[in-house]
C-alpha positions in Angstrom: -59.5 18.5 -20.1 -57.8 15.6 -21.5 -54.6 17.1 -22.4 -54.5 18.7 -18.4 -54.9 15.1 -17.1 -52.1 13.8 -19.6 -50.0 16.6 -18.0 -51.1 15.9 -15.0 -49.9 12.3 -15.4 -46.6 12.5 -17.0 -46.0 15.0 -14.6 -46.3 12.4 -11.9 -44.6 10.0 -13.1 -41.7 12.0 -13.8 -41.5 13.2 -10.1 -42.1 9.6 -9.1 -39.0 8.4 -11.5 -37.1 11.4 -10.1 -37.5 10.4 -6.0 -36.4 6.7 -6.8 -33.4 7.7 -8.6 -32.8 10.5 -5.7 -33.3 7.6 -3.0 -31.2 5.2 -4.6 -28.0 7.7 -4.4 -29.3 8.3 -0.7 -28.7 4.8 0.0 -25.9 4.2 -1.2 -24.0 7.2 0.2 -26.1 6.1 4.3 -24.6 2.6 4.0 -28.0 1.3 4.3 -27.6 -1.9 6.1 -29.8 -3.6 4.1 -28.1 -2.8 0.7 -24.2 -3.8 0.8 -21.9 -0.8 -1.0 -20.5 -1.3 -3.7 -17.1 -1.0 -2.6 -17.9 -3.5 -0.2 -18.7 -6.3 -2.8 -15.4 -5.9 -4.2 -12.8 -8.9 -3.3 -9.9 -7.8 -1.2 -6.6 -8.0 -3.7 -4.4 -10.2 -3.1 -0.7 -10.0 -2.4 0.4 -10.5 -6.4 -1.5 -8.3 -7.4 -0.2 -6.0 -4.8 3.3 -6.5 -5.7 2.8 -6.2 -9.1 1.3 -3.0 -8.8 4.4 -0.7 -8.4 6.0 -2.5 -11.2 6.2 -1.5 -15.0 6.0 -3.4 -17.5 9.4 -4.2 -19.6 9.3 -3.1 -23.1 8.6 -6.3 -25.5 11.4 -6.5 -28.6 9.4 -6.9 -32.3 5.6 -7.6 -32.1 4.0 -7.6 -28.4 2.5 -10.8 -27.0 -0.1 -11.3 -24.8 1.6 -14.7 -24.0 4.2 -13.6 -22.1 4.3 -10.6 -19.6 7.7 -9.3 -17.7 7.4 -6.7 -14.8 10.3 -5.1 -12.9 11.1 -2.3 -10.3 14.0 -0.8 -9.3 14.5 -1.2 -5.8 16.1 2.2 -5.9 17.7 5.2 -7.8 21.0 3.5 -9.7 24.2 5.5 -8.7 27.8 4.9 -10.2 29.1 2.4 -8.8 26.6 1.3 -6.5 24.9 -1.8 -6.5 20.8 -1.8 -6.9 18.8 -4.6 -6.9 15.8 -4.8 -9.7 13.0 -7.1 -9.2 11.4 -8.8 -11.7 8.3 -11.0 -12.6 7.9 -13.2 -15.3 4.5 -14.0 -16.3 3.0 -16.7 -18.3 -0.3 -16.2 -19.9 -0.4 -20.1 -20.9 -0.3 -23.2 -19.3 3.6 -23.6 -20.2 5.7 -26.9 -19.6 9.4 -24.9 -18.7 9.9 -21.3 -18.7 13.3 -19.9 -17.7 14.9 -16.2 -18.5 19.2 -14.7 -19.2 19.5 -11.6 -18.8 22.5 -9.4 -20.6 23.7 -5.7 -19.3 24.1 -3.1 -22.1 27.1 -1.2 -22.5 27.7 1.3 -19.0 26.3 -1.5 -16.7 27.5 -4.5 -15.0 25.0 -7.7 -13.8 26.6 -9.3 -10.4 23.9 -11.2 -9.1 20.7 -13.0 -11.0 21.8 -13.0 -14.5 20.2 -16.5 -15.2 16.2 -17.6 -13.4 15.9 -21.3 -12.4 14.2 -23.4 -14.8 10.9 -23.9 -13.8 8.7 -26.9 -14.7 4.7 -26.2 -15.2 4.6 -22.7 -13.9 0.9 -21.6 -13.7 -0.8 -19.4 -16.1 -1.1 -15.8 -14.8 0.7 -16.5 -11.4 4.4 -14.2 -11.3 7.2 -16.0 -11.1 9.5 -13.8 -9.2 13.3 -13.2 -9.8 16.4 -10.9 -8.1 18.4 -9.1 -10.5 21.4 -6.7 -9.0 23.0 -4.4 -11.8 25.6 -2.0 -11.1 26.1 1.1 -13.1 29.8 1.8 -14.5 29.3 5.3 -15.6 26.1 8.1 -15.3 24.2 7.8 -18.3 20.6 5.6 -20.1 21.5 1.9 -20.4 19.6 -1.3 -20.8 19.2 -4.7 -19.6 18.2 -7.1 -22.2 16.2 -10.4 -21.0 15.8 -13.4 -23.0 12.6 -15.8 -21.7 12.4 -19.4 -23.2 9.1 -20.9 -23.0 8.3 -24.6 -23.5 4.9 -26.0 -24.1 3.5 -29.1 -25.8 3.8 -28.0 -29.0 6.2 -25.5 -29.1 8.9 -23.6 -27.7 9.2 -20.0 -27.9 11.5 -17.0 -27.0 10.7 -13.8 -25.9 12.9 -10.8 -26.3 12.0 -7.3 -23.3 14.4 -4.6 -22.7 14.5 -2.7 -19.3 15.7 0.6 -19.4 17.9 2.2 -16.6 18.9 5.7 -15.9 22.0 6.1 -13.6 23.3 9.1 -12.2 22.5 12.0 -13.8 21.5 10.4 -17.3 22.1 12.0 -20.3 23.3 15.5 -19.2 22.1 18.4 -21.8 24.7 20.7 -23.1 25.5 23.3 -20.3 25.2 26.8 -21.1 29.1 27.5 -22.1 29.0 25.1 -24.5 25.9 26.2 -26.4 27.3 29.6 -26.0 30.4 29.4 -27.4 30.2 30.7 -31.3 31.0 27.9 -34.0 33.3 29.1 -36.3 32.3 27.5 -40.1 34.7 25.0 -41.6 37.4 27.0 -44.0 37.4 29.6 -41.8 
């Protein structure tokens, strides 16, 4: 009889446990008034991090830092010829007395506008610092724009080396069917 009540009582419980966790996902999915969603507990974002969100992240030259962050988007697909305008955001991760950033077109590309950011004096940590870049490519093909940042603190000064990649045109065109067709004829021959 003792064993049928212990059943008896797990039982319960376990059908008790079940309707609370059942109820719970019911009152979230109502909106119950008296229970705020979860969704809406969450802060609005704000219009940095909105920008920043279609941007990708330049690729860092040697070992990666956390100190330093640089962001850019094209503003559209490079064409030969064409001018495009990239925008960029440098980001401090440190309270930082100067920061300022040159940037250098690789082979097959041309900087006409931006190629040097303003010095700026106590730029916050984590706040973007934007910046205007226009490139224009000189032939279809993968090219890069190298960017130098400087960063100045108390105690040190540091530099930080990011390459940002750009495809114009077509890119690098694979070999076209005739020429991987055609029969190579060995040397000596």
């Amino acid at each position: 009889m003792q064993s049928l009540r212990r059943e008896f009582w797990v039982g319960a419980a376990l059908v008790l446990m079940l309707a609370g966790v059942d109820g719970c996902g019911k009152a979230e999915r109502t909106g119950n008034p008296a229970r705020p969603s979860r969704s809406a507990a969450k802060k609005a974002p704000d219009a940095a991090e909105l920008a920043l969100a279609d941007m990708v992240s330049a690729v860092a030259s040697g070992k990666p830092s956390a100190d330093m962050q640089l962001k850019f988007e094209l503003r559209g697909r490079p064409v030969v010829g064409e001018p495009v305008d990239v925008d960029l955001a440098l980001i401090p991760a440190q309270d930082l007395d100067r920061i300022y950033a040159t940037f250098q077109a690789g082979d097959g590309l041309e900087i006409t506008k931006g190629a040097k950011t303003p010095e700026v004096d106590r730029p916050p940590a984590g706040i973007p610092i934007p910046h205007t870049l226009t490139i224009v490519p000189k032939r279809d093909g993968v090219f890069y724009v190298s960017a130098i940042v400087l960063a100045d603190s108390s105690n040190e000064s540091v530099t930080h080396s990011f390459w940002i990649p750009v495809i114009a045109g077509a890119g690098i065109s694979a070999p076209t069917a005739v020429e991987t067709a055609q029969p190579r004829t060995p040397p000596g021959h």
